[in-house]
C-alpha positions as CSV (number, residue, x, y, z in Angstrom):
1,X,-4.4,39.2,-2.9
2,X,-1.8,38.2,-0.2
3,X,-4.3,36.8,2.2
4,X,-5.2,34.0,-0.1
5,X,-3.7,30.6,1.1
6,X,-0.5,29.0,-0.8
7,X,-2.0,26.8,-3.2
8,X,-0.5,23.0,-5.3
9,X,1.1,23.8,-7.9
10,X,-0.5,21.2,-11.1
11,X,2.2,19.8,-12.6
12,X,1.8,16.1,-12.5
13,X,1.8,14.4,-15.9
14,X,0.8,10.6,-16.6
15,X,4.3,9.6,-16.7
16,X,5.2,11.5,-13.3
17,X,1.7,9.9,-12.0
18,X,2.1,6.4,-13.2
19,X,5.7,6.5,-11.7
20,X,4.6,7.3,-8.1
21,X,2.1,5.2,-8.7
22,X,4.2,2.0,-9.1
23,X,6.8,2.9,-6.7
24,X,3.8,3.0,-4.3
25,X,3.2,-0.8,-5.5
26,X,6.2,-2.5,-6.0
27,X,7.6,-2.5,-2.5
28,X,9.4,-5.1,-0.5
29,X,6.0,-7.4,-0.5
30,X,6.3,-9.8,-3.0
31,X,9.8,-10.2,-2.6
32,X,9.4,-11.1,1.0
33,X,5.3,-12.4,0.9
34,X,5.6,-15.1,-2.0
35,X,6.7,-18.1,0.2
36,X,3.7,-17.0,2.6
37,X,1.7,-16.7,-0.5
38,X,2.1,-19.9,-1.8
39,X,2.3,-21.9,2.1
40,X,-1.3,-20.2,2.7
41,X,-2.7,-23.3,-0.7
42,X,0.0,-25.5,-0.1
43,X,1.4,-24.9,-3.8
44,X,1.8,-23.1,-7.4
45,X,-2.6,-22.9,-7.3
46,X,-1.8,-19.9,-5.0
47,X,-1.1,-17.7,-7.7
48,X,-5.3,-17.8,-7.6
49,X,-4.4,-15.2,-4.8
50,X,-2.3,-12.7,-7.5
51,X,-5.0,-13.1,-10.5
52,X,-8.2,-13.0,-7.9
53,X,-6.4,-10.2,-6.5
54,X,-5.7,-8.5,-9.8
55,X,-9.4,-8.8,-10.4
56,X,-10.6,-7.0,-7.0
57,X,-7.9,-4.4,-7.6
58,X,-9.3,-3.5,-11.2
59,X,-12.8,-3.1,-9.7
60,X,-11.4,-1.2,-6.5
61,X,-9.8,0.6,-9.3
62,X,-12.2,1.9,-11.6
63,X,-14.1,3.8,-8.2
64,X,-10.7,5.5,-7.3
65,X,-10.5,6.4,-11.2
66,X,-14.0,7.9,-11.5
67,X,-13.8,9.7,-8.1
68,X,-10.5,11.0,-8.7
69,X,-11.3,12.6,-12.2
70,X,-14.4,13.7,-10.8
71,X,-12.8,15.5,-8.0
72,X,-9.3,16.3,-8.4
73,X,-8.3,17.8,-5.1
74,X,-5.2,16.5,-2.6
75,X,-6.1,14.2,0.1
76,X,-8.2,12.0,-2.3
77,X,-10.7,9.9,0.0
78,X,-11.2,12.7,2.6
79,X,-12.2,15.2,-0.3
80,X,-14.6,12.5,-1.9
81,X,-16.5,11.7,1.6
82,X,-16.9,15.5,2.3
83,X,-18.3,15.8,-1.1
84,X,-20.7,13.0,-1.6
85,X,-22.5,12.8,2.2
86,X,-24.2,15.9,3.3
87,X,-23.1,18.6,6.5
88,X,-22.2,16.6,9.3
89,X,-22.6,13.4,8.3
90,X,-20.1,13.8,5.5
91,X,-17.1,16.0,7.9
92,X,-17.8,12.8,10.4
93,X,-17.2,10.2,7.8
94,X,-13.6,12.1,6.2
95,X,-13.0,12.9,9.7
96,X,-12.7,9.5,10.4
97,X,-11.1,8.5,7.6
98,X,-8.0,11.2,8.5
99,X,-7.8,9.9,11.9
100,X,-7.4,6.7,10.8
101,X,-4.8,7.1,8.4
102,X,-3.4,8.5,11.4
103,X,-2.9,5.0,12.3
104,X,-2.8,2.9,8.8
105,X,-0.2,5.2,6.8
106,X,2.4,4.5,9.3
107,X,1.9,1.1,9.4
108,X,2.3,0.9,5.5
109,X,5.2,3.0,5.9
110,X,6.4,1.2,8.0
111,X,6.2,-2.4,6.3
112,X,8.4,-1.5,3.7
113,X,11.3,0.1,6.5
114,X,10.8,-3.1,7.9
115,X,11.1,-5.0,4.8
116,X,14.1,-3.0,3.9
117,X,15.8,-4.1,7.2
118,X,15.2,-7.7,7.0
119,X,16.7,-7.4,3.5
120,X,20.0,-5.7,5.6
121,X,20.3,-8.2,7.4
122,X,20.7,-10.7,4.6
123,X,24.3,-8.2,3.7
124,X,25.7,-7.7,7.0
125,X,24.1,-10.5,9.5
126,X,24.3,-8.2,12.4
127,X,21.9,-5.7,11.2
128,X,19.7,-8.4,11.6
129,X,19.9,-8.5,15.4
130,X,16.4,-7.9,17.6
131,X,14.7,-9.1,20.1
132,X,10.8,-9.9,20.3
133,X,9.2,-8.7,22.9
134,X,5.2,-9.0,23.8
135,X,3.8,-5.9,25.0
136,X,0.2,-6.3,24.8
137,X,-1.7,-9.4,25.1
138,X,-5.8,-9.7,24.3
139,X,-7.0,-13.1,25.3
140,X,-5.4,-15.5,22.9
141,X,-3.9,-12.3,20.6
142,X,-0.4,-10.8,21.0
143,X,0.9,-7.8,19.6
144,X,5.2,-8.7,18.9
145,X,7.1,-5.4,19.7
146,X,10.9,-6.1,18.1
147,X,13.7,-3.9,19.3
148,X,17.4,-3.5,18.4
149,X,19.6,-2.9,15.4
150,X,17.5,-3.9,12.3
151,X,14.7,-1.8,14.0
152,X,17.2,1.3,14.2
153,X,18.3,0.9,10.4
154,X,14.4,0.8,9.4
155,X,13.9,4.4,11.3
156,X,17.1,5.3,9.7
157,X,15.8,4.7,6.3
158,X,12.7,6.7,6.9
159,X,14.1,9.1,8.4
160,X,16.4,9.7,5.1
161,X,13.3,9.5,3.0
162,X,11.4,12.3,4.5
163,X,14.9,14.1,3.9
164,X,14.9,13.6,0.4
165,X,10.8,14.5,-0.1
166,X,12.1,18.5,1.8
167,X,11.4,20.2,-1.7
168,X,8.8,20.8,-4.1
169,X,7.5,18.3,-6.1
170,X,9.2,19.3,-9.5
171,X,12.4,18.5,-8.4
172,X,10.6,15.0,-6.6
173,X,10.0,13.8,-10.0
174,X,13.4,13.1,-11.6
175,X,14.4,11.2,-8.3
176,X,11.6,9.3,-8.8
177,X,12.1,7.9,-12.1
178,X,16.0,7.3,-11.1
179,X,14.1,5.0,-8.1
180,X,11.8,3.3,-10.8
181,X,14.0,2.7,-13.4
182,X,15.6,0.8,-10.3
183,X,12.6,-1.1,-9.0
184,X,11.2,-1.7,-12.4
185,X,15.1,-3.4,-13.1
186,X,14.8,-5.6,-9.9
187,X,11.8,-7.3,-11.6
188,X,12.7,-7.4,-14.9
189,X,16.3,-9.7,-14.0
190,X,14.1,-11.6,-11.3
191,X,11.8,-12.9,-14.1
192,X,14.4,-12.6,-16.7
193,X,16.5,-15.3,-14.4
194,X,13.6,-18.1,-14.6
195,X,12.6,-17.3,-18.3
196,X,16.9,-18.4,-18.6
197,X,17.5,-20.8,-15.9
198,X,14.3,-22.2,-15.0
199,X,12.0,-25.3,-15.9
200,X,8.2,-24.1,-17.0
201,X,6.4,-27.1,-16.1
202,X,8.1,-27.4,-12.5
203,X,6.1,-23.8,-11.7
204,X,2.5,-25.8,-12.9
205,X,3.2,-28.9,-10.9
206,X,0.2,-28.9,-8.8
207,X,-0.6,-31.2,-5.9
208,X,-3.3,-33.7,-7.1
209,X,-5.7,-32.0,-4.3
210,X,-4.9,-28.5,-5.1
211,X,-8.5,-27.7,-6.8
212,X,-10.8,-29.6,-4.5
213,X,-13.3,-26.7,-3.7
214,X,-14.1,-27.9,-0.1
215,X,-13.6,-25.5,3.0
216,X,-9.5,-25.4,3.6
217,X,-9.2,-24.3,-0.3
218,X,-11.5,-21.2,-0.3
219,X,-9.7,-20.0,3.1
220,X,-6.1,-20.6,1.8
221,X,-8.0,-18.4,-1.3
222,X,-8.7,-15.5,1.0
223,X,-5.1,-16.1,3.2
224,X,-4.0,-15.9,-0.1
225,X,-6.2,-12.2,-1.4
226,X,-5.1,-11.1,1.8
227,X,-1.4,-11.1,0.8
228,X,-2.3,-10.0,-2.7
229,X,-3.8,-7.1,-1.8
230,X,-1.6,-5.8,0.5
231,X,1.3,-6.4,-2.4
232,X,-1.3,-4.6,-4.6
233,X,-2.1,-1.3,-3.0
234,X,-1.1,1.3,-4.4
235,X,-2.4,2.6,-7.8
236,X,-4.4,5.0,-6.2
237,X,-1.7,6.7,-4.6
238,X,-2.0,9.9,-7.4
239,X,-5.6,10.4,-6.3
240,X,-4.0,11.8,-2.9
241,X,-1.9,14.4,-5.0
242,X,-5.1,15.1,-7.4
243,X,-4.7,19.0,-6.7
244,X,-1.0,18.7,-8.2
245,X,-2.0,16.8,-11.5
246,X,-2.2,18.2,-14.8
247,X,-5.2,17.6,-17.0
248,X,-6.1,15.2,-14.2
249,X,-9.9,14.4,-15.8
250,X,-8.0,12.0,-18.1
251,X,-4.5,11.9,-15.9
252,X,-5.8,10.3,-12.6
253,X,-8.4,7.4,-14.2
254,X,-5.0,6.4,-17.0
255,X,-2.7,6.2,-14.3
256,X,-4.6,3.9,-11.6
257,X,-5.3,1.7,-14.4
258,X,-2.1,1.3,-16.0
259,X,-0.6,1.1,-12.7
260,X,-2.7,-2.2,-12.2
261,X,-2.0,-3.8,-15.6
262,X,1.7,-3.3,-15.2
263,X,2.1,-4.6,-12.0
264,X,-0.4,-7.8,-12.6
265,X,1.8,-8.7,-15.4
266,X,5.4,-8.1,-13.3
267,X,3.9,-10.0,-10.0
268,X,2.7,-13.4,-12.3
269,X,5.8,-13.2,-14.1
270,X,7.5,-13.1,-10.5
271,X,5.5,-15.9,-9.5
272,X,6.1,-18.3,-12.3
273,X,9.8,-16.9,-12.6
274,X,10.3,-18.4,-8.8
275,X,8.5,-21.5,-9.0
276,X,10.1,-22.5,-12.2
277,X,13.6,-22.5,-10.5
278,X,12.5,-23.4,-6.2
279,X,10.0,-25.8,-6.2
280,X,6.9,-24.8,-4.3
281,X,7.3,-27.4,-1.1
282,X,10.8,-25.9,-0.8
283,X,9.3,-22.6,-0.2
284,X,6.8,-23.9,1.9
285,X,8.9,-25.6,4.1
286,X,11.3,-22.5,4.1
287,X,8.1,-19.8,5.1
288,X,9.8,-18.7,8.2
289,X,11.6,-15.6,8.8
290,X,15.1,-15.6,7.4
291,X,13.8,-17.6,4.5
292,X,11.7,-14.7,3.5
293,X,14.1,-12.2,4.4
294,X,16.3,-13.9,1.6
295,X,14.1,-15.3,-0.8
296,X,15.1,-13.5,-3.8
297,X,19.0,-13.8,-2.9
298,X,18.3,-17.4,-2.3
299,X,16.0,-17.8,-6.1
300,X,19.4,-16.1,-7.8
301,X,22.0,-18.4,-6.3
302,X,19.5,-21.7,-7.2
303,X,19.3,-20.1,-10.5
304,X,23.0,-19.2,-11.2
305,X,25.1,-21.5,-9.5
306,X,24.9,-24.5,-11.6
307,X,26.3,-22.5,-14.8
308,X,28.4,-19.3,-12.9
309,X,29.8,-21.0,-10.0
310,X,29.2,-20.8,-6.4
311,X,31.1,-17.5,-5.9
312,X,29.4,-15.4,-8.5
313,X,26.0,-17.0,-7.9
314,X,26.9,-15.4,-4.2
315,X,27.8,-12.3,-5.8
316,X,24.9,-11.9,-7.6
317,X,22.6,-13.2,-4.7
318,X,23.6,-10.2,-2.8
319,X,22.9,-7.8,-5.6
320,X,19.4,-8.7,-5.4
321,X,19.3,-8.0,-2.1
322,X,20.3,-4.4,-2.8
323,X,18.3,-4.1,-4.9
324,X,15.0,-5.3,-3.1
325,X,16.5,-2.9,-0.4
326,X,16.1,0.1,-3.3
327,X,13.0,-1.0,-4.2
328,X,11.9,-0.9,-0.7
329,X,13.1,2.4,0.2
330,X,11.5,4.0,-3.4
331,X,8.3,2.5,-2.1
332,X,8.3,4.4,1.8
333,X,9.5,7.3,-0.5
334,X,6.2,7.2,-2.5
335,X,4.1,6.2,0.2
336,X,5.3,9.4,2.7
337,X,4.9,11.4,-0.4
338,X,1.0,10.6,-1.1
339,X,-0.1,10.0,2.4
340,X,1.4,13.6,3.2
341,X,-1.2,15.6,1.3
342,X,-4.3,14.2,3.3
343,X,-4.0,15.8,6.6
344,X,-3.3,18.6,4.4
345,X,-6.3,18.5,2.6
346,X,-8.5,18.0,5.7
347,X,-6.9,21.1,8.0
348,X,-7.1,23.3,4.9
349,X,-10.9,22.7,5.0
350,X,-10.7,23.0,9.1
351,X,-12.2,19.1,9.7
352,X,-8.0,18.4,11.2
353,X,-5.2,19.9,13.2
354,X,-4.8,23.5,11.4
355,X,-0.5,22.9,11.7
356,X,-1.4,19.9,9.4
357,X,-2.4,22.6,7.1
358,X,0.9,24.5,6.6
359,X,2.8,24.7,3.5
360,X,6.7,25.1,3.7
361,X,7.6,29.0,2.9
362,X,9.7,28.3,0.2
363,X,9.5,25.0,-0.9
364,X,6.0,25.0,-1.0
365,X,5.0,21.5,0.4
366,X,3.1,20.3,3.4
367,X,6.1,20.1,5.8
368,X,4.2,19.4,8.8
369,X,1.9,16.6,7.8
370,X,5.1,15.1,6.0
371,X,6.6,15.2,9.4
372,X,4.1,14.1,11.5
373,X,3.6,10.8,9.8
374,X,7.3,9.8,9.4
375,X,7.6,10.6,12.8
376,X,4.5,8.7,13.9
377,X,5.8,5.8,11.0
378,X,8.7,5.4,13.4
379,X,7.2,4.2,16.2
380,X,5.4,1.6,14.1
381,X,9.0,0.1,13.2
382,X,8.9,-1.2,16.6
383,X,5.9,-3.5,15.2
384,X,6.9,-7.4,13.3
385,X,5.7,-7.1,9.7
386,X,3.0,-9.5,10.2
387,X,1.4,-7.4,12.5
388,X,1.6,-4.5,10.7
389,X,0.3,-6.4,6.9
390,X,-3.0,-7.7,9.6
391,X,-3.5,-4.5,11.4
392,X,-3.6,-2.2,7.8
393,X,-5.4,-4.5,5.4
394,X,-7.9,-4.7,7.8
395,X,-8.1,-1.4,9.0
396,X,-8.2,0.0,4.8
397,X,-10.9,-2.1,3.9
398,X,-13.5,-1.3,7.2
399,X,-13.1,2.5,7.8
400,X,-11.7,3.1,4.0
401,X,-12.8,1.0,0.9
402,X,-16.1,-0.1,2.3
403,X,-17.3,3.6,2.5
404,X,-16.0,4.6,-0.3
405,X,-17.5,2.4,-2.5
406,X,-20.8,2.9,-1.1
407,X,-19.9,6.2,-1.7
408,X,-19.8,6.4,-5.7
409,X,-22.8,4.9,-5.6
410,X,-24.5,7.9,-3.2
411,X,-23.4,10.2,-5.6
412,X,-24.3,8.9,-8.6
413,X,-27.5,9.2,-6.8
414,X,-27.4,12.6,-4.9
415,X,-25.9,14.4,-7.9
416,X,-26.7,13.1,-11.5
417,X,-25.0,16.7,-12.8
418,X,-21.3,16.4,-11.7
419,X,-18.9,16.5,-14.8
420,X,-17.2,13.0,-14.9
421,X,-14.6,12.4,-17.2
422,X,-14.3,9.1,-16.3
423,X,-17.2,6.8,-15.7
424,X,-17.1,3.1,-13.7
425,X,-17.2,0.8,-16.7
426,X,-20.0,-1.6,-16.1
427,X,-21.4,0.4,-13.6
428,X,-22.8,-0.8,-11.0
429,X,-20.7,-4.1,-11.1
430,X,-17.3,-3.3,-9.9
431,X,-18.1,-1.3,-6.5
432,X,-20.6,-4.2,-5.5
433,X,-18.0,-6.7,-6.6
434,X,-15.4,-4.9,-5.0
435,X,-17.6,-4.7,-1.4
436,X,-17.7,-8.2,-1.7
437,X,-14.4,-9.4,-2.4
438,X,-12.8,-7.1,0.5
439,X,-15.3,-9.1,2.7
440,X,-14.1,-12.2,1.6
441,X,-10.5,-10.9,2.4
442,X,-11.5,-9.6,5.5
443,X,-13.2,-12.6,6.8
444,X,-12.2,-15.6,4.8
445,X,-9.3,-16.3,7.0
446,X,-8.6,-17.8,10.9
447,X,-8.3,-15.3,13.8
448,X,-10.3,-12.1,11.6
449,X,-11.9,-10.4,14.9
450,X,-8.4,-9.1,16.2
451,X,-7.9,-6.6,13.3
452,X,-11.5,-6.0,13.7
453,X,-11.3,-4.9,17.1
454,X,-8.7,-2.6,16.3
455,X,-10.9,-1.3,13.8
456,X,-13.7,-0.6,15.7
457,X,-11.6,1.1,18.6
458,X,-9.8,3.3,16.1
459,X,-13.8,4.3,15.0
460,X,-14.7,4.8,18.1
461,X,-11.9,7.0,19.4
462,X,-11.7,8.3,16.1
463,X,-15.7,9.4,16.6
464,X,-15.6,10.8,20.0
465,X,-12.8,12.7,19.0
466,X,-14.8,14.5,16.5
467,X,-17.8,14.9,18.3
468,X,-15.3,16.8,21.0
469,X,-14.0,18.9,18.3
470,X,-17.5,19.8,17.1
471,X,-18.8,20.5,20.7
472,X,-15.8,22.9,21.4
473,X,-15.7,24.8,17.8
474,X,-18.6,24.5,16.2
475,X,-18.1,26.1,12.4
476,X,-19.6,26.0,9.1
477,X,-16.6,24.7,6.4
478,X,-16.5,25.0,2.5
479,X,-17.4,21.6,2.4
480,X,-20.6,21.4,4.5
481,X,-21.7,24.5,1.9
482,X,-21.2,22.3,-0.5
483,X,-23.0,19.2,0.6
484,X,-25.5,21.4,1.7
């Protein structure tokens, strides 16, 4: 009885779920991407990009929900590629998608550090000091490598949320609601402040162009999807703790769906909240970088000064701020959190690094692969935010999304007989609409084959990596019996 393995405790709920789930969302993205959002139609029609992007989420969705419910293990996409694709073909495939995340996690984590810094900066101007530097040039494409004291206080923030995250998971969950009830507060006054202060029509004013379907709308649409769905990702983030949720046949699909509902409805009320009080060519003209760093500060002094006063419009201006930098940190806190139990998963079933697979004594979480990410997460603080948005979309949808959704599809195939407690509504619809919309994203916009390359090197390295691995130690796992 001693030699079995530690093992997850279940005791994720919906509530605990749909909480992680939305911190994972609701970072510092649309707080800092909205005036890109709307430059990339050239007005208020880019809210296109938030209900086109709803749509692709739901779809993208509704495979994570029936996945999940059908196989409720940690490390959520690596589990469901081992499963559906036979022997070698399927350890390659979640292979792959491990070593990737090696890559993409920390560059999500590391947008919201980065976000959370800008947002710093807004408080005390001389946490906003850095300097670009280029490090790497490919032809025409540079990767912007920024150093100094807003880098230092984005490390500093992750460093304190892998701090926080050195327990077990029941005592994660009441620090997670506090961080919610925060995030989900931050949005709330933000739309609350246009429904009080704001003029309706002014957020519907479109230019007289804005729905001409000709070639310079439909890629200011994908620009736009682009932004969306990186402010969008998210509500899956409960499938990666699937071996730690309770009842999770009916847990898992509730969740990722709620967690899209809620969060369409906050973003458009965000959207129109904004508009109605800064007019969309101020924002557009204002799309650089300290106007994004302040953009909600500067929404609640428009909104407030007129009646309150310069001073307490001021006031409250930099209350927003703190609280976009809460929301920020609650996000990197989910995100560390989720991405954590993947290399888990995969060295537990010996396709990863076996330290990966380690479970802290007493605490009983995976210390190491918390650990390595954050540290790895770190280094990608160094990056400019743009950068790091390009380089993870991208990289999600190619050696992630694209697979997976061909994946439910295999399965429904290859076996017929597994229990699902959740079934695709509309089946086969939303996968094949969801393979094509990330397409769109992915190549619906100027300047596509740089994140591609990227892409196709991490797949490369990423393959000859594992076909080094297999060479050196070859091995029969649980999950090639399984497949088998």
């Amino acid at each position: 009885m001693s030699s079995q393995p530690q093992q997850l405790d279940r005791s994720l709920t919906l509530s605990s779920a749909t909480a992680l789930n939305l911190l994972d969302v609701i970072g510092v993205g649309p707080f800092l991407t909205l005036p890109l959002l709307v430059a990339t139609m050239g007005g208020p029609q880019a809210m296109l990009g938030w209900l086109f992007g709803a749509g692709l989420a739901i779809c993208d969705g509704l495979v994570w929900a029936e996945l999940g419910a059908a196989i409720p293990e940690a490390g959520g996409t690596y589990r469901y590629l081992s499963t559906i694709f036979p022997g070698r073909l399927g350890r390659w495939l979640s292979f792959l998608f491990v070593f990737q995340l090696c890559f993409s996690a920390p560059l999500s984590i590391a947008s919201g550090c980065v976000g959370l810094a800008q947002y710093a900066g807004r408080l005390i101007p001389l946490l906003a000091t850095q300097t670009p530097v280029h490090l790497l040039h490919l032809g025409t494409y540079s990767v912007g490598i920024t150093h100094g004291i807003s880098t230092f206080v984005a490390m500093a923030a992750l460093a304190l949320a892998a701090a926080l995250q050195y327990r077990n998971l029941a005592h994660i969950r009441g620090l997670s609601f506090v961080l919610l009830t925060l995030v989900l507060l931050t949005l709330l006054w933000a739309v609350a402040t246009g429904l009080l202060y704001g003029h309706l029509r002014q957020a519907f004013t479109f230019p007289h162009d804005a729905f001409h379907l000709d070639h310079r709308f439909f890629v200011g649409l994908g620009s736009a999807m682009l932004v969306a769905t990186y402010d969008y990702w998210g509500y899956y983030n409960v499938t990666f703790l699937g071996g730690e949720v309770r009842n999770p046949g009916k847990t898992i699909p509730h969740a990722v769906l709620l967690s899209i509902a809620i969060v369409t409805a906050l973003y458009l009320g965000l959207n129109i909240s904004v508009l109605s009080v800064i007019p969309s060519s101020q924002l557009i003209t204002a799309a650089d970088l300290d106007s994004r760093r302040a953009m909600l500060s500067q929404y609640m002094q428009t909104a407030y000064a007129p009646s309150l006063g310069a001073h307490v419009a001021s006031v409250l201006a930099n209350a927003a701020a703190v609280l976009v930098m809460v929301t920020a940190f609650a996000s990197v806190f989910a995100l560390l959190l989720g991405y954590s139990r993947i290399p888990f998963a995969a060295a537990r079933d010996g396709n990863f690094i076996s330290a990966f697979g380690r479970l802290h004594p007493t605490r009983n979480f995976p210390y190491v692969s918390l650990l390595a990410l954050a540290g790895v997460a770190c280094l990608c603080c160094f990056l400019s935010l743009g950068d790091l948005i390009a380089a993870l979309v991208v990289l999600r949808i190619v050696l992630q999304f694209a697979v997976q959704h061909i994946g439910v599809m295999v399965l429904r195939v290859r076996r017929p007989d597994l229990p699902r407690p959740f079934r695709i509504w509309l089946y086969p619809l939303p996968p094949v609409l969801a393979l094509l919309g990330f397409a769109y994203v992915v190549f619906a916009r100027p300047n596509f084959t740089r994140e591609l390359l990227l892409a196709a090197l991490v797949a490369i390295v990423g393959s000859v990596v594992f076909l080094a691995r297999c060479s050196s130690r070859p091995s029969t796992t649980a999950s090639e019996t399984f497949n088998t």
